[in-house]
C-alpha positions as CSV (number, residue, x, y, z in Angstrom):
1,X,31.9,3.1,-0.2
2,X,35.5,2.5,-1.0
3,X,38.3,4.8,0.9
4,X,39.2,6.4,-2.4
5,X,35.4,7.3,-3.1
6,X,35.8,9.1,-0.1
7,X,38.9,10.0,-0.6
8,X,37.0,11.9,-4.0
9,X,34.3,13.1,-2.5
10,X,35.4,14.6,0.0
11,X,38.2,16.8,-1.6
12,X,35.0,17.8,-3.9
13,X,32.8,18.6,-0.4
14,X,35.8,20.2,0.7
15,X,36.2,22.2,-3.0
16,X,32.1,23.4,-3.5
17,X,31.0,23.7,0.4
18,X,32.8,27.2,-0.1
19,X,32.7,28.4,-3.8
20,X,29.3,29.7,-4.9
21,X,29.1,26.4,-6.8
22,X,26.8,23.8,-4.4
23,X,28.6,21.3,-2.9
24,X,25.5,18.9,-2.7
25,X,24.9,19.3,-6.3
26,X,28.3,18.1,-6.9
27,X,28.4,15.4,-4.9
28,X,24.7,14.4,-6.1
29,X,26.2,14.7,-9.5
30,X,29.6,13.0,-9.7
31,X,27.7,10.2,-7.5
32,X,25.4,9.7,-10.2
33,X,27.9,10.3,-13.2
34,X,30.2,7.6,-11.9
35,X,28.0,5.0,-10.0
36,X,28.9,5.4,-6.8
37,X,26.8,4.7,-4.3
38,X,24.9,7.0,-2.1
39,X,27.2,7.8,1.1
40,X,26.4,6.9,4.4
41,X,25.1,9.6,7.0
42,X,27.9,8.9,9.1
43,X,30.7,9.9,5.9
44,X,27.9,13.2,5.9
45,X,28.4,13.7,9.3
46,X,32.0,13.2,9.3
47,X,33.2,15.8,6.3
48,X,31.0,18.4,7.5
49,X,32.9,18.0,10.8
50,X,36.0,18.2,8.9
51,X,34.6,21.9,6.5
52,X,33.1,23.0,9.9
53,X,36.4,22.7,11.6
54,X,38.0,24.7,8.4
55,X,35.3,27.9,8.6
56,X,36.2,28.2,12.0
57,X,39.8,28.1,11.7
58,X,39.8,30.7,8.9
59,X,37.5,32.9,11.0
60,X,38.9,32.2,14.2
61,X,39.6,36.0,15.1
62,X,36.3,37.6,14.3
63,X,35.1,34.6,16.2
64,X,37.2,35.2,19.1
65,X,36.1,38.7,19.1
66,X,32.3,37.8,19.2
67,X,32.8,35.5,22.0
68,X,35.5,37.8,23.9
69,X,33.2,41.3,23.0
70,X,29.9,39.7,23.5
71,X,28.5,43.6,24.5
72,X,29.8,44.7,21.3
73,X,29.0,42.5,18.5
74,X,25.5,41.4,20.5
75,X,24.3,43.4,17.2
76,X,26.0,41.0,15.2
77,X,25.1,37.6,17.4
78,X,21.6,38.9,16.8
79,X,21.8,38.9,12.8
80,X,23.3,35.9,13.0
81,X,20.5,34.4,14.7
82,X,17.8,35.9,12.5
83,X,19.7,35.0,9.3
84,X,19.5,31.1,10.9
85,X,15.8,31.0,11.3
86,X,14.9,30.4,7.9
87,X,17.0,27.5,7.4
88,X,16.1,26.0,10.4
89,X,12.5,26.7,9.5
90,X,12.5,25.0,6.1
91,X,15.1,22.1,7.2
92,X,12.5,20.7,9.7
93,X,9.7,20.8,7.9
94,X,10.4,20.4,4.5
95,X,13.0,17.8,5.1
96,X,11.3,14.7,3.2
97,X,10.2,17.2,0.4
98,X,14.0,18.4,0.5
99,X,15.3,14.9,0.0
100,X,13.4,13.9,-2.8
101,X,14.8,16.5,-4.9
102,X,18.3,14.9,-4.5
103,X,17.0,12.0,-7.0
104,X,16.1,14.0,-10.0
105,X,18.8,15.7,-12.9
106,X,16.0,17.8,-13.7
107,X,15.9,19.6,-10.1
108,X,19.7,19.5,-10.3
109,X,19.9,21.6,-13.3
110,X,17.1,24.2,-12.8
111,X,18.8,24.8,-9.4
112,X,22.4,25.1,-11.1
113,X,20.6,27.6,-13.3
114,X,19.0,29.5,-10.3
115,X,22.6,29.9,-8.6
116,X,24.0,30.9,-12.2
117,X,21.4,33.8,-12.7
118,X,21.7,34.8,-9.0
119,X,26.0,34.8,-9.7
120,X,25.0,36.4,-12.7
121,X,22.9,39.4,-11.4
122,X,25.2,40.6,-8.5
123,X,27.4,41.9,-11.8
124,X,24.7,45.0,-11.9
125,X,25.6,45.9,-8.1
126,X,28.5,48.2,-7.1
127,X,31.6,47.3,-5.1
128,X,30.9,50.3,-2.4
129,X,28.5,49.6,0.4
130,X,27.4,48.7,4.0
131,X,30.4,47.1,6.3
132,X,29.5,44.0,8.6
133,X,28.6,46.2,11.8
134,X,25.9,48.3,9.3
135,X,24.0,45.0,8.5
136,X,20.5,45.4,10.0
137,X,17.7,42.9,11.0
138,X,16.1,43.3,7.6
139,X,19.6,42.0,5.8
140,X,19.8,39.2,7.8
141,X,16.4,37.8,7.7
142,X,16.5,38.3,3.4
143,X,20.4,37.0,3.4
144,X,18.5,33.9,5.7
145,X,15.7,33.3,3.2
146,X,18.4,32.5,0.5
147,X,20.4,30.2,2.7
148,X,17.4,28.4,3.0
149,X,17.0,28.6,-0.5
150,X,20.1,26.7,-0.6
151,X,19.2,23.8,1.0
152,X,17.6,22.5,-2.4
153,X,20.2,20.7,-4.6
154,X,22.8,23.0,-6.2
155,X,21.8,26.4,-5.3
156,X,24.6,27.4,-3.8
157,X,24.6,28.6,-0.1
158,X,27.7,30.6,-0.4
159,X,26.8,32.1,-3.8
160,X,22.9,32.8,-2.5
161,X,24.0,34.4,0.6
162,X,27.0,36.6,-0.2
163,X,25.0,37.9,-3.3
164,X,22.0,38.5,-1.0
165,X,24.2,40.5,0.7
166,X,25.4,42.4,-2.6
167,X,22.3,43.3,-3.7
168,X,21.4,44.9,-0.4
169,X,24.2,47.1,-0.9
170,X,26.7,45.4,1.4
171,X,30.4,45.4,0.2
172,X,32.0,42.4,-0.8
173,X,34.2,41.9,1.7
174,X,31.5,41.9,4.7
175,X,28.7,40.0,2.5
176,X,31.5,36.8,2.2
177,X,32.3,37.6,6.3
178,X,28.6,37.9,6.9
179,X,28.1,34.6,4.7
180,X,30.5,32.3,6.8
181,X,29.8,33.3,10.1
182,X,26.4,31.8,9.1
183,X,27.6,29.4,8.1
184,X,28.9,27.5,11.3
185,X,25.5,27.4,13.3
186,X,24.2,26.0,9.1
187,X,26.7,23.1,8.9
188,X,26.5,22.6,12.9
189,X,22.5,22.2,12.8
190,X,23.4,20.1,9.5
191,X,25.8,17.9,11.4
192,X,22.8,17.7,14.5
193,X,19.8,16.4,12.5
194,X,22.5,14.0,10.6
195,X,23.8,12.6,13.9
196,X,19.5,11.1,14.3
197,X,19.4,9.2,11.4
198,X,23.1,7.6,11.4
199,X,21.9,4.6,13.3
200,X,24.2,1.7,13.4
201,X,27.4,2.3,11.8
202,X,29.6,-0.4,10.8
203,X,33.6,-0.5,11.1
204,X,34.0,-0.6,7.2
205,X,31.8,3.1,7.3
206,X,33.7,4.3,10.2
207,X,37.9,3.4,8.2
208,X,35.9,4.7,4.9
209,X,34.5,7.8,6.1
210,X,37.9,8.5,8.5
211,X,39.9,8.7,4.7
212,X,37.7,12.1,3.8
213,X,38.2,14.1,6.7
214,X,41.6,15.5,6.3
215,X,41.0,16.2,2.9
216,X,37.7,18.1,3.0
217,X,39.2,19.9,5.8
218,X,42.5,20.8,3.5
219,X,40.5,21.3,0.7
220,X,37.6,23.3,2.9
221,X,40.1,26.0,3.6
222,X,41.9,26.2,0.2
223,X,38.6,26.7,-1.2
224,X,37.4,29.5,1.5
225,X,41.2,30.9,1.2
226,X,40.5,31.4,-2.7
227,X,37.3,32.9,-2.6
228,X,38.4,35.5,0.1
229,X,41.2,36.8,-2.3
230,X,39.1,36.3,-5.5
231,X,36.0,38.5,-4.3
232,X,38.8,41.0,-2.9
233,X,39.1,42.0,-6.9
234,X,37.1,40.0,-8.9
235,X,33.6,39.2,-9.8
236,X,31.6,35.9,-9.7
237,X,31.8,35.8,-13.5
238,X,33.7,32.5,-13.4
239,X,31.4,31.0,-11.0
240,X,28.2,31.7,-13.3
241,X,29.6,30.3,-16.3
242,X,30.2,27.4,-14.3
243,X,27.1,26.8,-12.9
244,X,25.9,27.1,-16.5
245,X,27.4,24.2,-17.8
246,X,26.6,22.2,-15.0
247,X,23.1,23.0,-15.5
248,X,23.3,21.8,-19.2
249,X,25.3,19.2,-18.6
250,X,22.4,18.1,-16.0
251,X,19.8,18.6,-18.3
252,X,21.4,16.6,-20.7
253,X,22.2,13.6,-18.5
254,X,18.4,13.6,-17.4
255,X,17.3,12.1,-21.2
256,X,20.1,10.2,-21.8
């Protein structure tokens, strides 16, 4: 992989890791759309890193006060923990299943379809509703089910999760919160089983990968910036015409 493949790829990691748009479906699909090769584990590793380091930074007050109010957001540390299980659950051991999905356009676009329908549905669902201390166990472990969901090809975790939380009746505002707290110890446990299989990595890998972390970081919290103001007024309209496209443009490159 060249540095401006990863150069590419990253800014579109850094773009869809956040918008309820799959950022491994985009990357599976501009991979395959323009011939480049498959990227090493340690370029994985590496941009993750770089969009972990972004979630964080955005969040770094409520995450502050979590870790400075342990006592009172142990309610909250809890959901958190529930809402991980599934993904955890499903990323052990489904993991070769999960990979072989990655190979197929027809996977790519029924998933892209699945997170269109899901953008689609959360139109029905009011903006009032639960706040982020109101979130019960229940919430957690259904939001959890459809991160775990999302660990197929282009259903998108951000998209699954926060409308998980709109159809329980939680407001926008705390669904996206809700969504990207759980998203560090997501990415993090990402980042953990990549670091096993990265084996030796050579010095081209190491100055090609080092060219996409600054701009998947960038781009990372642009793209969580955007959303945040977006959901503050908007729906996810946009989103599911998106998705839409991609999943006919999927279809389509699977018979050609």
């Amino acid at each position: 992989m060249t540095a401006i493949e990863s150069i590419f790829l990253a800014i579109v990691q850094g773009l869809t890791e956040f918008l309820p748009v799959s950022s491994s479906g985009h990357l599976v699909l501009f991979q395959k759309i323009f011939g480049i090769q498959e990227a090493p584990v340690f370029f994985d590793t590496m941009v993750h890193g770089a969009t972990l380091a972004a979630v964080i930074f955005y969040l770094r007050k409520d995450i502050l006060d979590i870790i400075f109010n342990i006592r009172k957001n142990s309610g909250l540390i809890i959901n958190i923990i529930i809402g991980t299980l599934p993904a955890v659950f499903f990323g052990l051991f489904f993991k070769d299943f999960i990979e072989k999905t990655f190979d197929s356009f027809l996977i790519l676009s029924l998933c892209f379809f699945i997170t269109a329908v899901i953008l689609f549905l959360t139109k029905f669902f009011g903006e009032n509703g639960k706040d982020i201390s109101q979130i019960n166990k229940k919430n957690s472990f259904l939001i959890g089910i459809f991160q775990a969901a999302s660990i197929l090809p282009s259903i998108s975790r951000s998209g699954a999760t926060i409308a998980s939380g709109i159809f329980q009746g939680i407001n926008r505002k705390s669904a996206f919160k809700f969504s990207f707290l759980l998203s560090i110890p997501a990415i993090a446990g990402a980042m953990v089983l990549q670091i096993f299989d990265i084996g030796n990595v050579s010095a081209n890998e190491i100055y090609s990968s080092l060219w996409g972390v600054l701009p998947a970081l960038i781009f990372g919290f642009m793209s969580l910036r955007f959303l945040d103001k977006y959901m503050a007024n908007k729906k996810f309209s946009v989103f599911f015409y998106y998705c839409l496209l991609l999943s006919i443009v999927s279809l389509v490159l699977n018979y050609i």
